[in-house]
C-alpha positions in Angstrom: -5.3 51.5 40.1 -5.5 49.1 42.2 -8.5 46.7 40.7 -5.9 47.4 37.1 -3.5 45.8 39.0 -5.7 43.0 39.9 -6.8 42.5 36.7 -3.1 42.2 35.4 -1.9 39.5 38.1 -5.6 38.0 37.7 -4.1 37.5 33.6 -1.1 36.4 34.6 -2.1 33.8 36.8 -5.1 32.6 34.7 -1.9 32.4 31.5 0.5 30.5 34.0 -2.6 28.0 35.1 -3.5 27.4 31.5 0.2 27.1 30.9 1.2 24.6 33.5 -2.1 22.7 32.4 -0.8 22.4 28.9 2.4 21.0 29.9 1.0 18.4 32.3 -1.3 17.3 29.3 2.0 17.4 27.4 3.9 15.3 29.8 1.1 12.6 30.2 1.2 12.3 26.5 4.8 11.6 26.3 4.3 8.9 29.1 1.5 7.9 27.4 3.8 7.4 24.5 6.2 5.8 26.8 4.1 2.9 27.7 2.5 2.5 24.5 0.9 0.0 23.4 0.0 -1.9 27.2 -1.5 -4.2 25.5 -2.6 -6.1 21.7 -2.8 -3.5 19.0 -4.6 -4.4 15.4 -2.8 -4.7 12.3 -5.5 -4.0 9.4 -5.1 -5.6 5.8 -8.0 -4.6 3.4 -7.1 -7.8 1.2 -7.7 -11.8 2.0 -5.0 -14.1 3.3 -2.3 -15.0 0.6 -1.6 -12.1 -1.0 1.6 -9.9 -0.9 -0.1 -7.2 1.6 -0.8 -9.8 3.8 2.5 -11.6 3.9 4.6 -8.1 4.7 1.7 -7.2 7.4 2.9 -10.5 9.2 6.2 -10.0 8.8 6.3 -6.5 10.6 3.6 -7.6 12.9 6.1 -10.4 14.1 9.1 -7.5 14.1 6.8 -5.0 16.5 5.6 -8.2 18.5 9.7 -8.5 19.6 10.0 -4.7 20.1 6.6 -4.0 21.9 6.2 -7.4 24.2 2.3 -7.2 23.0 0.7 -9.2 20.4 0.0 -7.5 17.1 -2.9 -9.1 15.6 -3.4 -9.1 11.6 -6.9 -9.0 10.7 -8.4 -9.4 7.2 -10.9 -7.2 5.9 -11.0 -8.0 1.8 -13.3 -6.0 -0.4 -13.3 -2.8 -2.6 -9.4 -3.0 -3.2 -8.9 -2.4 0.2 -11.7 0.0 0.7 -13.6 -1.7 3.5 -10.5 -2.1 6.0 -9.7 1.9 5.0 -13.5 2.7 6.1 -13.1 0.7 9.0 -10.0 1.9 10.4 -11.1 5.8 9.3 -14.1 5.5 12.1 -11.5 3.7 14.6 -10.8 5.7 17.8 -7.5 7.1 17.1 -5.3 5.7 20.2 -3.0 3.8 18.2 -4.1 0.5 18.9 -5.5 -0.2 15.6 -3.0 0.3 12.3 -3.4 -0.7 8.5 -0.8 -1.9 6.0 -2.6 -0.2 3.0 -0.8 -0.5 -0.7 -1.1 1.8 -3.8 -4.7 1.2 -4.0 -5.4 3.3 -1.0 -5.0 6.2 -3.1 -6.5 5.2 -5.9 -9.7 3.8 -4.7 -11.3 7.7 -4.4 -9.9 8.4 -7.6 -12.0 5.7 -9.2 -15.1 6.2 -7.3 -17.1 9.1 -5.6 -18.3 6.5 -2.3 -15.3 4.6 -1.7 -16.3 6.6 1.8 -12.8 7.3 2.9 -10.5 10.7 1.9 -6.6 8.8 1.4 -5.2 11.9 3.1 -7.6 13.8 5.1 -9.1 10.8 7.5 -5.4 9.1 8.6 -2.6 9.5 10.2 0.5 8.5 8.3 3.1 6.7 9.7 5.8 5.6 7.8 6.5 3.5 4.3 7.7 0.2 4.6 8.6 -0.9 0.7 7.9 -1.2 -2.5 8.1 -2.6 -5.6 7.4 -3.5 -9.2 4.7 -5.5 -10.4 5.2 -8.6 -12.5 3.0 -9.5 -15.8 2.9 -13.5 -16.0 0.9 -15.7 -18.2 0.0 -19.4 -18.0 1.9 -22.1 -19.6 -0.5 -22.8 -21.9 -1.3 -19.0 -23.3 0.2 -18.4 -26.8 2.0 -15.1 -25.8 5.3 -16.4 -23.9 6.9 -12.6 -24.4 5.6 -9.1 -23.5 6.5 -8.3 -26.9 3.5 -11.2 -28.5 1.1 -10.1 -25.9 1.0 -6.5 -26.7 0.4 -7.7 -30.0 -2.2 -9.8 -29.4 -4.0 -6.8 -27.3 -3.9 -5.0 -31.0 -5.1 -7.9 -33.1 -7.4 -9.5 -31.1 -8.6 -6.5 -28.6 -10.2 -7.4 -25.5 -10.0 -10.9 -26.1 -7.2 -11.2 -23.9 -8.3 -11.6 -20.3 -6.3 -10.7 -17.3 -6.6 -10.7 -13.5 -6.0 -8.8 -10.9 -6.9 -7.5 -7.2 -9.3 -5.6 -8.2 -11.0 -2.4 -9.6 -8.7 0.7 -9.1 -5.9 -1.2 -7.8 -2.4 -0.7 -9.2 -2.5 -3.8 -10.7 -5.4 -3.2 -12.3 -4.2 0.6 -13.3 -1.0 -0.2 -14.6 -2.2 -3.0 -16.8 -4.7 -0.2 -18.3 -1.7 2.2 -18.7 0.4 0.0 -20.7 -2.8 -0.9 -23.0 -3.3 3.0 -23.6 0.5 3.6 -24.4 0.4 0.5 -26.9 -3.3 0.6 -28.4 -4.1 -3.1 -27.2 -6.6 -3.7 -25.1 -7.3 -6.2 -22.6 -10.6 -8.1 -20.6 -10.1 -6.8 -16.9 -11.2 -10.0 -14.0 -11.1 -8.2 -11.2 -10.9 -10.4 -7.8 -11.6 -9.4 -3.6 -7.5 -9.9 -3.3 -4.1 -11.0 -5.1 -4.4 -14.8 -3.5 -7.5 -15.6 -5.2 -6.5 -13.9 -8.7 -3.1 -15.9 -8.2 -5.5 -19.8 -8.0 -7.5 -18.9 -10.9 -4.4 -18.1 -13.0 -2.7 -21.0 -11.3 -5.4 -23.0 -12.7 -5.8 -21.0 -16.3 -9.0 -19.8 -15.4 -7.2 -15.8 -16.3 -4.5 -16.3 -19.2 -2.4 -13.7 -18.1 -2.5 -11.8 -14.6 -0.9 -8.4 -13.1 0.3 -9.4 -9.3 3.6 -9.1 -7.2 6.9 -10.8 -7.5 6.4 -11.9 -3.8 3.5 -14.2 -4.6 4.4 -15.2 -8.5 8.4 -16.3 -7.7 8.0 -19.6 -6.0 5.5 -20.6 -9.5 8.1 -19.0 -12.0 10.6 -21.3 -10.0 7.7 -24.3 -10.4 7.2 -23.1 -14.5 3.9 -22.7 -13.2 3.9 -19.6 -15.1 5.7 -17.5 -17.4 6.6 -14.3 -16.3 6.1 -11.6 -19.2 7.8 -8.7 -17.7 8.2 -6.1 -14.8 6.6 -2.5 -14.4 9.8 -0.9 -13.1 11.7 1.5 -15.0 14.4 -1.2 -15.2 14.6 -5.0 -15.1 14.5 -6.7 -11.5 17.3 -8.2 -9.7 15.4 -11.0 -8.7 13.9 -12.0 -11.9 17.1 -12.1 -14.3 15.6 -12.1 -17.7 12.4 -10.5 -17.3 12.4 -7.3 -19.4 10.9 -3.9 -17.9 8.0 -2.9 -20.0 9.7 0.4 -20.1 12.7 -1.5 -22.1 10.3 -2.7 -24.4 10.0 1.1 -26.3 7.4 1.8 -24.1 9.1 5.0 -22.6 8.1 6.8 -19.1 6.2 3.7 -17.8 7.1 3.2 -14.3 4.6 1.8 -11.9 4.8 0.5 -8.1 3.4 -1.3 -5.7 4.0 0.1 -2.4 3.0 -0.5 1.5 2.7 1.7 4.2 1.5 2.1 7.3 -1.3 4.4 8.3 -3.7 5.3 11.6 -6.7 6.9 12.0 -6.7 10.9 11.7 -6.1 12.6 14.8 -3.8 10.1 16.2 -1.0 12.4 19.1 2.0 12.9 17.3 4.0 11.9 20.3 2.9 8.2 19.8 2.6 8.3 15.9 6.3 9.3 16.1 6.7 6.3 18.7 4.9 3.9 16.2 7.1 4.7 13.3 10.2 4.9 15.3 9.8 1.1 15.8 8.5 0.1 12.8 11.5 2.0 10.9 13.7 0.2 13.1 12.0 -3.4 11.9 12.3 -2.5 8.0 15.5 -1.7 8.6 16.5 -4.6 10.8 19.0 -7.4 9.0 16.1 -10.2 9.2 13.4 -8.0 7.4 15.6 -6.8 4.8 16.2 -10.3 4.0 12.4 -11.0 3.5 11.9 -8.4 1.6 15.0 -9.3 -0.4 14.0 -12.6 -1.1 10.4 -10.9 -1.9 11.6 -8.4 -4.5 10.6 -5.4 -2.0 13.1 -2.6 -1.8 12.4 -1.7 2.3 12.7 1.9 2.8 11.1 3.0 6.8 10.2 6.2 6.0 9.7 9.4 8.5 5.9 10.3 8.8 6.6 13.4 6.6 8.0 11.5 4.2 5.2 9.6 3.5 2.6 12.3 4.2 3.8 14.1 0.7 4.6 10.7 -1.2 0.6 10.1 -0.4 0.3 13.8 -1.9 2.4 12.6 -4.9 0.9 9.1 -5.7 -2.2 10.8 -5.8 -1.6 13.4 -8.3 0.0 10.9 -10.3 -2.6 8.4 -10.5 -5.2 11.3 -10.9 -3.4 12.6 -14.2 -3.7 8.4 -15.4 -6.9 7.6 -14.5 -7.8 11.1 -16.3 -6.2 10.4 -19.5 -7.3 6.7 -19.8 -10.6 7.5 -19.2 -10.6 3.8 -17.3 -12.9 5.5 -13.9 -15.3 2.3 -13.2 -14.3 0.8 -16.2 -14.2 -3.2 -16.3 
C-alpha cells in the first residue's frame, strides 16, 4: 500500500513538474513576444526593385520601422515569379526575424511546376493580408488595338502574333492574361520577365505591344499617355481608372482576377509572436497614411487575421488549380 501510494504522489508530482515547466516555457514565449523583434528583421520580396510588390513591401516596412523602433530591411530576391525568395525564406530559422511580402504567384508557382521547391501552405507561417487588387491590360501608343474590345479580336485573327509581357511564368499576370484568351479564343505570345519593373521598360519602350501589370506601376504612364490602358481584371471597373472597362463588362462573364499581397513566415514560427507580427502590421494597413498609399495605388488594404488568410491561401489555390487545369497553360510559354 504504501509503495501504491508512492507511486501516485511520484505521478502527481512528475504531472505538476511537467506542468509548471510548460507554463514557464509558455511565459518566456509571451515575453519573448513582448520584446520582439530586439533588433533588424528582413522583409523578403521575390521580385526586382520597381515593381508593385516591392513598392507596398517598403511602404509597410517604413509603417513597422515606427511601431517596432528596429529597422526593417527589404531585400530583393527576383527569379521564378517569386520562387527563389519563397525557397529562401522556407529554410529560414523560424524566429520571426525574416518575413516575405509574397503576391498571387506564391500559390501558383507549384501549380505550374513540380520543383518550384517550396509547398505555398505546408512550409509558412501565415500572417496576415495586406491588399489587393485588379490587374490592368495596357498597350503602347503605337499598337493598333487602342480598346480591349480590338485586341481580343486581333488574338482571333492574327493568333499569337500579339505579344504581351508580364512578371513571369505562373504569375497572375501571366495566368489571367491566359484565362481571358481561353474564354475568347484569341491567343497571345507570352514575354515573360524576372519582375513587373523590367516588363514595365520594355513596354515603355514598345519592345512588348501590350503588357499585363498593376495599376500601382502603369498610373503615373497612363497620366504621361505613355500607354493606353485596355482594361481592368476586376469584376467591375476601377475607381481609379475612370473609363477603363472590366474585361468582365466586356461579355466576358465570371472573369475576376487579383493581385494580392500578404505577408508570410517560415513554418513553425510560435504563435504568440506570429499573432504579435500581424497585430502590428494590421494596425499599419489600417493606419490613415497607408490607406492613402494604397488609395492612390489602386490597392483595396484589408489587414487580415492569420486565419483569415490561412484559408484564403486554401481558396486561391483551388482556384487557380481548376484554371491552370482547364487551360492546359502548365509550362506553357
Amino acid at each position: 500500500m504504501a509503495g501504491e501510494g508512492c507511486r501516485r504522489l511520484c505521478g502527481v508530482g512528475l504531472r505538476l513538474i511537467i506542468g509548471f515547466i510548460a507554463l514557464l516555457a509558455a511565459v518566456g514565449t509571451w515575453a519573448s513576444a513582448q520584446d520582439f523583434p530586439g533588433g533588424p528583421v528582413r522583409l523578403l520580396v521575390g521580385f526586382p526593385a520597381g515593381g508593385s510588390t516591392d513598392l507596398v513591401a517598403r511602404d509597410v516596412a517604413s509603417e513597422l520601422e515606427k511601431t517596432w523602433g528596429h529597422a526593417v530591411v527589404v531585400e530583393n530576391r527576383g527569379g521564378a515569379n517569386g520562387g527563389i525568395a519563397a525557397v529562401q525564406l522556407a529554410r529560414t530559422p523560424a524566429d520571426g526575424k525574416s518575413l516575405m511580402l509574397v503576391v498571387s504567384g506564391h500559390v501558383t508557382n507549384p501549380l505550374m511546376t513540380s520543383d518550384a521547391g517550396y509547398d505555398a501552405i505546408k512550409d509558412f507561417t501565415p500572417i496576415s493580408l495586406v491588399g489587393s487588387a485588379p490587374l490592368l491590360i495596357f498597350a503602347h501608343p503605337t499598337f493598333p488595338a487602342n480598346n480591349i474590345r480590338s485586341l481580343i479580336e486581333l488574338g482571333r485573327e492574327k493568333p499569337g502574333t500579339v505579344s504581351y509581357s508580364t512578371p513571369g511564368v505562373g504569375s497572375i499576370h501571366h495566368l489571367s492574361m491566359e484565362l481571358m484568351g481561353s474564354l475568347t479564343g484569341a491567343r497571345f505570345t507570352h514575354i515573360p520577365y524576372r519582375g513587373g519593373g523590367p516588363a514595365l521598360n520594355d513596354a515603355l519602350a514598345g519592345h512588348v505591344p501590350v503588357s499585363m501589370l498593376s495599376i500601382v506601376q502603369a498610373l503615373p504612364h497612363i497620366e504621361a499617355k505613355r500607354i493606353v490602358p485596355l482594361a481592368v481584371t476586376s469584376s467591375r471597373a476601377a475607381g481609379s481608372l475612370p473609363g477603363v472597362p472590366a474585361v468582365s463588362e466586356i461579355g466576358i462573364p465570371n472573369y475576376e482576377a487579383e493581385l494580392w499581397y500578404a505577408v508570410l513566415a517560415p513554418a513553425g514560427l510560435s504563435p504568440a509572436i506570429a499573432d504579435k507580427i500581424n497585430t502590428d502590421i494590421t494596425r499599419a494597413v489600417k493606419s490613415a497614411a497607408m490607406q492613402k498609399r494604397f488609395e492612390g495605388y489602386g490597392i483595396l488594404p484589408i489587414g487580415s487575421t492569420r486565419a483569415e488568410l490561412g484559408t484564403f491561401l486554401q481558396s486561391e489555390t483551388e482556384k487557380w488549380r481548376r484554371v491552370i487545369a482547364s487551360t492546359g497553360i502548365i509550362r506553357a510559354n
